[in-house]
PDB file of N, CA, C, O and CB in Angstrom:
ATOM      1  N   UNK A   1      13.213 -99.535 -32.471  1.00  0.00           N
ATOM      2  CA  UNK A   1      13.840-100.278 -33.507  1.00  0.00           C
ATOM      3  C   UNK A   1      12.942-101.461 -33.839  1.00  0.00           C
ATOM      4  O   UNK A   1      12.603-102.179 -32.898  1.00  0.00           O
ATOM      5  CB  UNK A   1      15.254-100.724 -33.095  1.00  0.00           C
ATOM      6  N   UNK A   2      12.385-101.837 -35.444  1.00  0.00           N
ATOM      7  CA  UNK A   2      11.827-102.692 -35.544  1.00  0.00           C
ATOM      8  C   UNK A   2      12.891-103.529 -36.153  1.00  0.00           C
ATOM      9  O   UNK A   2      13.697-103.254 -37.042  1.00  0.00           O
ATOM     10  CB  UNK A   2      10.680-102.466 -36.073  1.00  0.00           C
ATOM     11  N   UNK A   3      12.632-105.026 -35.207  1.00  0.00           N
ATOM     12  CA  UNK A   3      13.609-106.149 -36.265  1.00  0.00           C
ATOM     13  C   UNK A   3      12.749-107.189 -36.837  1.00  0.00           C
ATOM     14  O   UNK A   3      13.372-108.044 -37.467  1.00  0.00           O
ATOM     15  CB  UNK A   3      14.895-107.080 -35.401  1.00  0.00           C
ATOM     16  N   UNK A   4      11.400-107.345 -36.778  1.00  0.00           N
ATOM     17  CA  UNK A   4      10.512-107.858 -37.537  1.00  0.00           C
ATOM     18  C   UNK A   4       9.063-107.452 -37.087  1.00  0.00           C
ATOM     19  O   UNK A   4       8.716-107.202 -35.933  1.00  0.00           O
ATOM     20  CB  UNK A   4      10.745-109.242 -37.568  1.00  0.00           C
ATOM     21  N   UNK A   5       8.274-107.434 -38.232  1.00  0.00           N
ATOM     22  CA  UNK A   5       6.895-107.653 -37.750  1.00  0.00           C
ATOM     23  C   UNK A   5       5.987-108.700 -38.628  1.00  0.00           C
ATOM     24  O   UNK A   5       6.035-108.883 -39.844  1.00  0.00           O
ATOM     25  CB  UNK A   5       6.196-106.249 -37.726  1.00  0.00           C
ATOM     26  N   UNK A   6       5.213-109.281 -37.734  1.00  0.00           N
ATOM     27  CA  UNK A   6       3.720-110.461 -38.036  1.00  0.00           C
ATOM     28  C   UNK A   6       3.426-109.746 -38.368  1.00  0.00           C
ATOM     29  O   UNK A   6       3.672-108.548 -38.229  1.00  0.00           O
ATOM     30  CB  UNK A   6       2.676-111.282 -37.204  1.00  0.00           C
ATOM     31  N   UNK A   7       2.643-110.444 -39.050  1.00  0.00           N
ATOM     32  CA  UNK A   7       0.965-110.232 -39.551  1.00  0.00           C
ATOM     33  C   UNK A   7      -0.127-110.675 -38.119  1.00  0.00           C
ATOM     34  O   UNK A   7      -0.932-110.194 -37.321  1.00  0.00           O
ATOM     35  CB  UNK A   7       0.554-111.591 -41.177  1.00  0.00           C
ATOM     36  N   UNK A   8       0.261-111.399 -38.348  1.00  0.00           N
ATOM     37  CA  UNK A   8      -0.739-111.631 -37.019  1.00  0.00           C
ATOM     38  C   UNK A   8       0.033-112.259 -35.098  1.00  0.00           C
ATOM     39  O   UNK A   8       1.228-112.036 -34.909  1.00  0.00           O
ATOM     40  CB  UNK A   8      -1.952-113.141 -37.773  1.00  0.00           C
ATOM     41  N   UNK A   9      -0.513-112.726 -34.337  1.00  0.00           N
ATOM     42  CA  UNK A   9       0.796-113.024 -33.081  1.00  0.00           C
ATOM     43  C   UNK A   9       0.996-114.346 -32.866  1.00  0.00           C
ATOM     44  O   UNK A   9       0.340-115.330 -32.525  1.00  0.00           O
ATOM     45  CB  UNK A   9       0.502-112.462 -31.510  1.00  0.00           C
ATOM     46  N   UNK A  10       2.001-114.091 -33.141  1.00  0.00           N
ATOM     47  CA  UNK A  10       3.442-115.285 -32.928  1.00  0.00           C
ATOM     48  C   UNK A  10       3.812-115.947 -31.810  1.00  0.00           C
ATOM     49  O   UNK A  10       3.417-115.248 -30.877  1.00  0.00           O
ATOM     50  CB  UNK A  10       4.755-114.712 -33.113  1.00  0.00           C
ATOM     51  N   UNK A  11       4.339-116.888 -31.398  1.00  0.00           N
ATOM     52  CA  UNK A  11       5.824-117.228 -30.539  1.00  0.00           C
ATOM     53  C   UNK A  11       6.933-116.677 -31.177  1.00  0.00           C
ATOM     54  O   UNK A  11       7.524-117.340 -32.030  1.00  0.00           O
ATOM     55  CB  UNK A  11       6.218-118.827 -30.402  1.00  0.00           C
ATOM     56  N   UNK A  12       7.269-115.638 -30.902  1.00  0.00           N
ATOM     57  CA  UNK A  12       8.788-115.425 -31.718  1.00  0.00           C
ATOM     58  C   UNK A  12      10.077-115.933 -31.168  1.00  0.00           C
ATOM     59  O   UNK A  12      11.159-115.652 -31.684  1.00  0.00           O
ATOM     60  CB  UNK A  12       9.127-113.928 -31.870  1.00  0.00           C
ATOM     61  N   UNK A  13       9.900-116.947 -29.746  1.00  0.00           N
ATOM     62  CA  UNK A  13      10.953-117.356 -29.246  1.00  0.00           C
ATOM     63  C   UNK A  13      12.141-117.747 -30.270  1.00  0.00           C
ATOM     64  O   UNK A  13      13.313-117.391 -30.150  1.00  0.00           O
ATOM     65  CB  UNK A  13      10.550-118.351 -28.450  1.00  0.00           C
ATOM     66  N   UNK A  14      11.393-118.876 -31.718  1.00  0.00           N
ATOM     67  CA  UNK A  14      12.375-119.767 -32.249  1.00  0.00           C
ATOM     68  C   UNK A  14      13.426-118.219 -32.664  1.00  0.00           C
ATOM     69  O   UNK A  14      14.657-118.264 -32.679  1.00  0.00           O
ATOM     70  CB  UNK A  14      11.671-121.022 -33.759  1.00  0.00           C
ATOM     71  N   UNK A  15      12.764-117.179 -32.913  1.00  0.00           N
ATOM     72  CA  UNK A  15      13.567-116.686 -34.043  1.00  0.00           C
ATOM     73  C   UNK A  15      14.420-115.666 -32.851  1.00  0.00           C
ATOM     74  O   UNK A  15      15.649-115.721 -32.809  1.00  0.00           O
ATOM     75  CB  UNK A  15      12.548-115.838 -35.562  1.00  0.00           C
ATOM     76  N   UNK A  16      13.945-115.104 -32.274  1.00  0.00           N
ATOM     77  CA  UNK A  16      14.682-114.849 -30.442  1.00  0.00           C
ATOM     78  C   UNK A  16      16.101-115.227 -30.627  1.00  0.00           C
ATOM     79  O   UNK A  16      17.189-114.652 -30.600  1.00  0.00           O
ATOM     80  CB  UNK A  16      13.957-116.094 -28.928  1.00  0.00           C
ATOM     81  N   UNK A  17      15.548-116.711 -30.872  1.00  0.00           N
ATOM     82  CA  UNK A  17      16.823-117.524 -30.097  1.00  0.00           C
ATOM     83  C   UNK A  17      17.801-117.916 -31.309  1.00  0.00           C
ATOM     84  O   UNK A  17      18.935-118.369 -31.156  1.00  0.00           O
ATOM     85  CB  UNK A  17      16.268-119.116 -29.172  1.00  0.00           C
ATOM     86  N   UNK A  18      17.308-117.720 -32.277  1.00  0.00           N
ATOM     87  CA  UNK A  18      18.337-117.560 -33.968  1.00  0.00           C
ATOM     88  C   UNK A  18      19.009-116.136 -33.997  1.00  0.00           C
ATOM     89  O   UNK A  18      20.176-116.174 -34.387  1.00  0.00           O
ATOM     90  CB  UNK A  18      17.157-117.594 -35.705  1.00  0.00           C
ATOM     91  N   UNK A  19      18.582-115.028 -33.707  1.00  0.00           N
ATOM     92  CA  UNK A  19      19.132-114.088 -33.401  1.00  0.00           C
ATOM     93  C   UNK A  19      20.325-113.714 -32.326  1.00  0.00           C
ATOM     94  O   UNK A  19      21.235-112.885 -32.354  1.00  0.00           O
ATOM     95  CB  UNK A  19      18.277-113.624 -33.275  1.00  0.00           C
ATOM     96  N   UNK A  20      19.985-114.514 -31.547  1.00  0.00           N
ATOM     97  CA  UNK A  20      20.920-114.267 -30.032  1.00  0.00           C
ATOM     98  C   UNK A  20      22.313-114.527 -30.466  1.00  0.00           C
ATOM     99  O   UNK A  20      23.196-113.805 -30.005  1.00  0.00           O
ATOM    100  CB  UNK A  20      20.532-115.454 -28.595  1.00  0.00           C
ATOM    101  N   UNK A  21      22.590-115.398 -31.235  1.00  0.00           N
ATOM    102  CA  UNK A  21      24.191-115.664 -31.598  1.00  0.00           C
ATOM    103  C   UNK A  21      24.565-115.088 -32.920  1.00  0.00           C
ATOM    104  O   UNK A  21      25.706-115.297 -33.333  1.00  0.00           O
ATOM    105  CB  UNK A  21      24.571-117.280 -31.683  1.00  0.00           C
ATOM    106  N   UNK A  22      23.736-114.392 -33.623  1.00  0.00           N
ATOM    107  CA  UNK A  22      23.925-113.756 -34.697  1.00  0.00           C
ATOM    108  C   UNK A  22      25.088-112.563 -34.434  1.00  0.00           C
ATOM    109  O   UNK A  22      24.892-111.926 -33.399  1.00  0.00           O
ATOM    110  CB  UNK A  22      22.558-113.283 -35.150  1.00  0.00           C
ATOM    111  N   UNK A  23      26.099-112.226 -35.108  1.00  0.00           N
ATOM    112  CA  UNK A  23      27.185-111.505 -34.549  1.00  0.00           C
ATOM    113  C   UNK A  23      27.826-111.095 -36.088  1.00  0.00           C
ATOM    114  O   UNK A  23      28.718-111.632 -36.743  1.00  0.00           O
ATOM    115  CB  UNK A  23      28.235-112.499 -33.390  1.00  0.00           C
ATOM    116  N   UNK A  24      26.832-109.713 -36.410  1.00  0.00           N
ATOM    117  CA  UNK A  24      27.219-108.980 -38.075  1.00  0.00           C
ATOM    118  C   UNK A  24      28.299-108.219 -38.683  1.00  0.00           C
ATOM    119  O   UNK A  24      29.206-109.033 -38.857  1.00  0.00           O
ATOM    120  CB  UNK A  24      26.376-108.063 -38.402  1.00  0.00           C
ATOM    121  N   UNK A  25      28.586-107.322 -39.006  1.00  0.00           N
ATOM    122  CA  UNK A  25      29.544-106.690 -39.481  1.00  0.00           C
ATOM    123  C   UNK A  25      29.828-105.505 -38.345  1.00  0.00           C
ATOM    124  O   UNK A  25      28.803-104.895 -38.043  1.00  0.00           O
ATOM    125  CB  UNK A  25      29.189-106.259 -40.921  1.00  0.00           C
ATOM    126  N   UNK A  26      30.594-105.231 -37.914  1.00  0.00           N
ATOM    127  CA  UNK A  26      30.643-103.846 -37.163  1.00  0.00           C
ATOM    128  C   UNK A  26      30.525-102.326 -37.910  1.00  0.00           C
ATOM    129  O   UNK A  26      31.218-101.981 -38.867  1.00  0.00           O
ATOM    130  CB  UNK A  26      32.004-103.850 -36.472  1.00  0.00           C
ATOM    131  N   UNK A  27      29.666-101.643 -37.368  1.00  0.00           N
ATOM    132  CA  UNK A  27      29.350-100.312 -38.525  1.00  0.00           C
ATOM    133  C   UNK A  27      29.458 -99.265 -37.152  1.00  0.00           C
ATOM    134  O   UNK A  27      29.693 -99.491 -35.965  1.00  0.00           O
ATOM    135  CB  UNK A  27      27.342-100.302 -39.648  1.00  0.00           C
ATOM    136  N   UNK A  28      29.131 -97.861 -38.018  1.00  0.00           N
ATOM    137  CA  UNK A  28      29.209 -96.520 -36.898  1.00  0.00           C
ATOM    138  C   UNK A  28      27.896 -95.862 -37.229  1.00  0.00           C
ATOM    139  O   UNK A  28      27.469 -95.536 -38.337  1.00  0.00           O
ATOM    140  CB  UNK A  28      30.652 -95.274 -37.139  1.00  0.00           C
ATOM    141  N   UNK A  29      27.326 -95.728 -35.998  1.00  0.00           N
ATOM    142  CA  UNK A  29      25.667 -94.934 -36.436  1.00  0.00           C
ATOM    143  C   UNK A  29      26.390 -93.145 -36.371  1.00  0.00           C
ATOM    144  O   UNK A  29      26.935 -92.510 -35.468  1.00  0.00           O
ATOM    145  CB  UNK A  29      23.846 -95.330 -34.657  1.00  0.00           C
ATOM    146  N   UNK A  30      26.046 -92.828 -37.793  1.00  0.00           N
ATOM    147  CA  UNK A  30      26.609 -91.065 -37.407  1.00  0.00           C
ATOM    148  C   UNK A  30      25.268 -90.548 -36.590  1.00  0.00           C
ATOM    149  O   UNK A  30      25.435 -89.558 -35.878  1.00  0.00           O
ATOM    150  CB  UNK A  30      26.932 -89.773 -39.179  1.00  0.00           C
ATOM    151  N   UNK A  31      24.079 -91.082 -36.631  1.00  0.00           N
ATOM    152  CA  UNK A  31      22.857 -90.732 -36.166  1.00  0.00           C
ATOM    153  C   UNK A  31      21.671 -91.527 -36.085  1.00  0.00           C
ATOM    154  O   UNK A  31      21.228 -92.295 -36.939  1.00  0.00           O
ATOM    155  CB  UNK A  31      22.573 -89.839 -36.753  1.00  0.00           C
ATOM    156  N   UNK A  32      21.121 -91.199 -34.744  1.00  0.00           N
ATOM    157  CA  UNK A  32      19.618 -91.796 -34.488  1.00  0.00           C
ATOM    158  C   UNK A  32      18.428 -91.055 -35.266  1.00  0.00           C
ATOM    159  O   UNK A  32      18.068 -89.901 -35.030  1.00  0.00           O
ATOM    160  CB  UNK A  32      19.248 -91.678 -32.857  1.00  0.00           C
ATOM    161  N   UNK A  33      17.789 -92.043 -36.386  1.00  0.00           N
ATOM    162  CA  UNK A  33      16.621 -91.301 -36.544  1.00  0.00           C
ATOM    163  C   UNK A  33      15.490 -91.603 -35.785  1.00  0.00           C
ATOM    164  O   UNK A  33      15.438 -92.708 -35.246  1.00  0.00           O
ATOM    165  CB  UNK A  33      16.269 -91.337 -37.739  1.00  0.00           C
ATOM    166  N   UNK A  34      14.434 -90.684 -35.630  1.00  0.00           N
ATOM    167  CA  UNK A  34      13.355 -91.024 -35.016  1.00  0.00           C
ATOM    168  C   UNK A  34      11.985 -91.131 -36.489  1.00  0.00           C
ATOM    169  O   UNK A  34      11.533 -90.197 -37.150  1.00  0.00           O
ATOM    170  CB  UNK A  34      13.152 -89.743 -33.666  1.00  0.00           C
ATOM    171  N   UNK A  35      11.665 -92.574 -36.578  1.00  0.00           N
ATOM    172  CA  UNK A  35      10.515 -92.485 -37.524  1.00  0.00           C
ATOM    173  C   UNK A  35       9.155 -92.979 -37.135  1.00  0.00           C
ATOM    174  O   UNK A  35       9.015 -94.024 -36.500  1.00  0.00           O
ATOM    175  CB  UNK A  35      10.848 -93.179 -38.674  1.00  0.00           C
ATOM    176  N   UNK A  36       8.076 -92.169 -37.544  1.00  0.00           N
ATOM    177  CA  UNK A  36       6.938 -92.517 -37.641  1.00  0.00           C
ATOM    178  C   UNK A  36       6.737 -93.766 -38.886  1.00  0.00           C
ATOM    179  O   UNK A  36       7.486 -93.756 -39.863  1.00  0.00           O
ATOM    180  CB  UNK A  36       6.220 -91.226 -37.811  1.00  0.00           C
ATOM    181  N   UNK A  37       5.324 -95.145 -38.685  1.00  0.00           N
ATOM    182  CA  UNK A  37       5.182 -95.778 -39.283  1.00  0.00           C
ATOM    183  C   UNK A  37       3.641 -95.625 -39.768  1.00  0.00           C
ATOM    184  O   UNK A  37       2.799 -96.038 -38.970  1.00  0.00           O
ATOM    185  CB  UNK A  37       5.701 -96.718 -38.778  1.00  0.00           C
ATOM    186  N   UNK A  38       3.210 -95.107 -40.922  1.00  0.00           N
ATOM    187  CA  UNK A  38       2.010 -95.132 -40.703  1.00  0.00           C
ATOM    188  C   UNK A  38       1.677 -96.234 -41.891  1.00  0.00           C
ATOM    189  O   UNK A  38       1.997 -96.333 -43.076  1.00  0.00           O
ATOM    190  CB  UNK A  38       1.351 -93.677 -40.701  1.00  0.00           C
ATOM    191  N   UNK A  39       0.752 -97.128 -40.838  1.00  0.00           N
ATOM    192  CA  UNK A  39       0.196 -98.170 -41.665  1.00  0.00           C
ATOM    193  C   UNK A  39      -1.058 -98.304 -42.752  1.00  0.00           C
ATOM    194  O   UNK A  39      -2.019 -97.549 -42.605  1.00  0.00           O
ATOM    195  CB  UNK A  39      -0.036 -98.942 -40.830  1.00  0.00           C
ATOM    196  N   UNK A  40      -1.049 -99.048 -43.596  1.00  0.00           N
ATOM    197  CA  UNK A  40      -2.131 -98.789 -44.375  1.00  0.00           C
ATOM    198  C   UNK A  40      -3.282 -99.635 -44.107  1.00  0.00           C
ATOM    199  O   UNK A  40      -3.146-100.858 -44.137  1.00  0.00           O
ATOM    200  CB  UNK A  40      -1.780 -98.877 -45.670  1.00  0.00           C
ATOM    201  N   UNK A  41      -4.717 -98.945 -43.774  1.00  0.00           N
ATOM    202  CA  UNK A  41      -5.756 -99.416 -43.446  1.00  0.00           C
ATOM    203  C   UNK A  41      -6.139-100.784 -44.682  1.00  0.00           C
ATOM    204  O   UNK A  41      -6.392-101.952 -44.386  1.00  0.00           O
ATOM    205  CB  UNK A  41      -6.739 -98.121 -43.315  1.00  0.00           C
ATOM    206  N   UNK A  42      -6.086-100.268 -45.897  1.00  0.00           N
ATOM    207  CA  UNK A  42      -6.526-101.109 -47.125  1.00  0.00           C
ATOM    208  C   UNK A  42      -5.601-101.865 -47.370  1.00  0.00           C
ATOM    209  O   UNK A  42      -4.450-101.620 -47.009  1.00  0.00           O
ATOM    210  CB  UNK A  42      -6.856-100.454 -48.337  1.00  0.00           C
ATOM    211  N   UNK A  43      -5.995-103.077 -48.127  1.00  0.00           N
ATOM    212  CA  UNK A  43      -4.995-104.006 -48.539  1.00  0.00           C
ATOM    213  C   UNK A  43      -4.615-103.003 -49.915  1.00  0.00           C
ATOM    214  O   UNK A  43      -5.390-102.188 -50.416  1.00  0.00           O
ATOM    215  CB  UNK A  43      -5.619-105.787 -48.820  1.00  0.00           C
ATOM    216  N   UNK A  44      -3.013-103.338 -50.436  1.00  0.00           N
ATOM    217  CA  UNK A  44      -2.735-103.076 -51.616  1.00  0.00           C
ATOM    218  C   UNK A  44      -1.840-101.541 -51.398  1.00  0.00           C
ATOM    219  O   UNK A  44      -0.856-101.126 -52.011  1.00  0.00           O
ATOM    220  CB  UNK A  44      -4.151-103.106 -52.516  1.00  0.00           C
ATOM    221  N   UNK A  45      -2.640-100.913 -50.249  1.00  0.00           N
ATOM    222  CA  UNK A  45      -1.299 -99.868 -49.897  1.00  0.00           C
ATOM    223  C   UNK A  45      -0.034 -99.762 -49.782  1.00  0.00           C
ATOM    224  O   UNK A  45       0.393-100.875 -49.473  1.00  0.00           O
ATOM    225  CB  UNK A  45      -1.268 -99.501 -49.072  1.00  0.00           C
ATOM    226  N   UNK A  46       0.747 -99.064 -49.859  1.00  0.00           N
ATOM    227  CA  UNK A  46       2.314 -98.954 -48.792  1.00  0.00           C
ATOM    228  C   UNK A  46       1.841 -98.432 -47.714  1.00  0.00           C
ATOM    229  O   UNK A  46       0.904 -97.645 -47.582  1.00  0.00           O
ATOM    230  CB  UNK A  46       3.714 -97.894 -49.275  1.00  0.00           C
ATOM    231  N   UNK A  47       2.804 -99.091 -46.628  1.00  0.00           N
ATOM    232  CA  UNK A  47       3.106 -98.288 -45.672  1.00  0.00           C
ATOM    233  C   UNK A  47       3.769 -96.878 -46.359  1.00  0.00           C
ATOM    234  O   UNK A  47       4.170 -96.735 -47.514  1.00  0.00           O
ATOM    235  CB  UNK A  47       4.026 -99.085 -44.694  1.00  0.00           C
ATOM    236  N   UNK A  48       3.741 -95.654 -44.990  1.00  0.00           N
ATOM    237  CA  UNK A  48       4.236 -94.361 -45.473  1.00  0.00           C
ATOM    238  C   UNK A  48       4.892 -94.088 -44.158  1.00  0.00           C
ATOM    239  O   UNK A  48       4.348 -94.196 -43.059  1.00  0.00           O
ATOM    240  CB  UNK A  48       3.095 -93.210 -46.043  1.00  0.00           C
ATOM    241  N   UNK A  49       6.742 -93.540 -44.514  1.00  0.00           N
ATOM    242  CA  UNK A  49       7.602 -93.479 -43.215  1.00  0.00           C
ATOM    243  C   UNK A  49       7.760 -91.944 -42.820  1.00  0.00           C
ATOM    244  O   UNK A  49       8.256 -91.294 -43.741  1.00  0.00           O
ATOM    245  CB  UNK A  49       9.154 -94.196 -43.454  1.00  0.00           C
ATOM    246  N   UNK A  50       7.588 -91.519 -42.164  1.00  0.00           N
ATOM    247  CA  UNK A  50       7.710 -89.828 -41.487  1.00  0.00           C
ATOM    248  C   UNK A  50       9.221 -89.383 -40.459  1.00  0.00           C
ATOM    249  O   UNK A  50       9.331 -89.510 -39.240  1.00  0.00           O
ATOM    250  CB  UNK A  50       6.125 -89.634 -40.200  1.00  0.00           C
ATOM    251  N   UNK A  51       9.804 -89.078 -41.015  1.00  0.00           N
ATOM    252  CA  UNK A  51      11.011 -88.896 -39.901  1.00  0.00           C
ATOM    253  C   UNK A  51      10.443 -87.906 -38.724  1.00  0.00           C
ATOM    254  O   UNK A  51      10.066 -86.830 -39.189  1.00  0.00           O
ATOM    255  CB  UNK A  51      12.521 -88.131 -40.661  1.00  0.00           C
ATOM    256  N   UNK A  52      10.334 -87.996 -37.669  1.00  0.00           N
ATOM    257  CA  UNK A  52      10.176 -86.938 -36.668  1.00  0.00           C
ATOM    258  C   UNK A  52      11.079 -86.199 -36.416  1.00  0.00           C
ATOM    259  O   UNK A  52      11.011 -84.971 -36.470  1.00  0.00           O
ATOM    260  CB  UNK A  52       9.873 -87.286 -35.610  1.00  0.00           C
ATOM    261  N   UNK A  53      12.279 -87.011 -36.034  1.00  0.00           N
ATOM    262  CA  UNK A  53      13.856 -85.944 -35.471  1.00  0.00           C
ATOM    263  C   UNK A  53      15.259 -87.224 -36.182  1.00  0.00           C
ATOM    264  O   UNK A  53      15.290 -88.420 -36.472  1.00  0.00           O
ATOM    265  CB  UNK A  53      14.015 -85.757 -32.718  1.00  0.00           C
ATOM    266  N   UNK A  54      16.243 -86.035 -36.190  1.00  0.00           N
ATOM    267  CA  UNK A  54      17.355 -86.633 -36.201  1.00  0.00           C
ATOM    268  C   UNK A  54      18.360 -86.041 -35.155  1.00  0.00           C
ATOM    269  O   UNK A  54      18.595 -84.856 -34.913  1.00  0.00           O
ATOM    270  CB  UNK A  54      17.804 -86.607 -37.507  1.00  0.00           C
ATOM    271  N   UNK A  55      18.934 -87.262 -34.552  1.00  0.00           N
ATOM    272  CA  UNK A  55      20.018 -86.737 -33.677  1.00  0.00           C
ATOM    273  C   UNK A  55      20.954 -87.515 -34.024  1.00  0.00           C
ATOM    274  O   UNK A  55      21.016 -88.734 -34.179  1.00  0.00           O
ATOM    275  CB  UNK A  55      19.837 -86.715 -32.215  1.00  0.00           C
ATOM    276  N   UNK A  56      21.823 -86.512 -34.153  1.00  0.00           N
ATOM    277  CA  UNK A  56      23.633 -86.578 -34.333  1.00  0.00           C
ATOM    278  C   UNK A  56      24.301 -87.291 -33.489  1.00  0.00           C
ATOM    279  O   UNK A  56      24.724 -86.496 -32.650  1.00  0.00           O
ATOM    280  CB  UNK A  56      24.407 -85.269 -34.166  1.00  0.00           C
ATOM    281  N   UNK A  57      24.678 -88.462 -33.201  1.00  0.00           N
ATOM    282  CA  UNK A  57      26.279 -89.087 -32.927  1.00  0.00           C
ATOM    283  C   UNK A  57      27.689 -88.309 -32.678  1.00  0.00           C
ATOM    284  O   UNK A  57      28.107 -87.246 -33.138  1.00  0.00           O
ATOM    285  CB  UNK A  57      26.640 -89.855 -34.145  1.00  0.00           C
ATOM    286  N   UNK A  58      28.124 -89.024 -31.991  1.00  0.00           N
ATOM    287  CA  UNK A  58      29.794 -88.701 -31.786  1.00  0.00           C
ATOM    288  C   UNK A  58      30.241 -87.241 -31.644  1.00  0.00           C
ATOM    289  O   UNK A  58      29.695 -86.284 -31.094  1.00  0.00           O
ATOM    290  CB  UNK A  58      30.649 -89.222 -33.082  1.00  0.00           C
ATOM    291  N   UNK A  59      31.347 -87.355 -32.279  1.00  0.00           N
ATOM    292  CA  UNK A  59      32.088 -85.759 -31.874  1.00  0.00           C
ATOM    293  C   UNK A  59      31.311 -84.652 -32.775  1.00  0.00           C
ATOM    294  O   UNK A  59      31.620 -83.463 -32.695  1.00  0.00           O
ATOM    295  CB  UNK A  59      34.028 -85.657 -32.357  1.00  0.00           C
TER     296      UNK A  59
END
């Protein structure tokens, strides 16, 4: 699971610790995806996302 990414490396404590009491909406995952991230070498690209697998949730 990504919940942020630098550009370059951080202290991410401050934001760590802004997160820790953060408390959002309650939701239901029907499923885990599994994704590939492939990054772009050149400036000016997109990234491009690849699903590998999906697995199903609950009953």
């Amino acid at each position: 699971m990504t919940l942020g990414r630098f550009g370059r490396a951080v202290d991410a404590t401050r934001w760590v610790r802004v997160l820790e009491t953060y408390r959002g909406p309650s939701w239901v995952a029907p499923e885990v995806v599994v994704v590939q991230s492939h990054l772009p070498r050149e400036r000016g690209h997109r990234p491009r996302h690849e699903v590998l697998a999906r697995c199903p949730l609950g009953g």
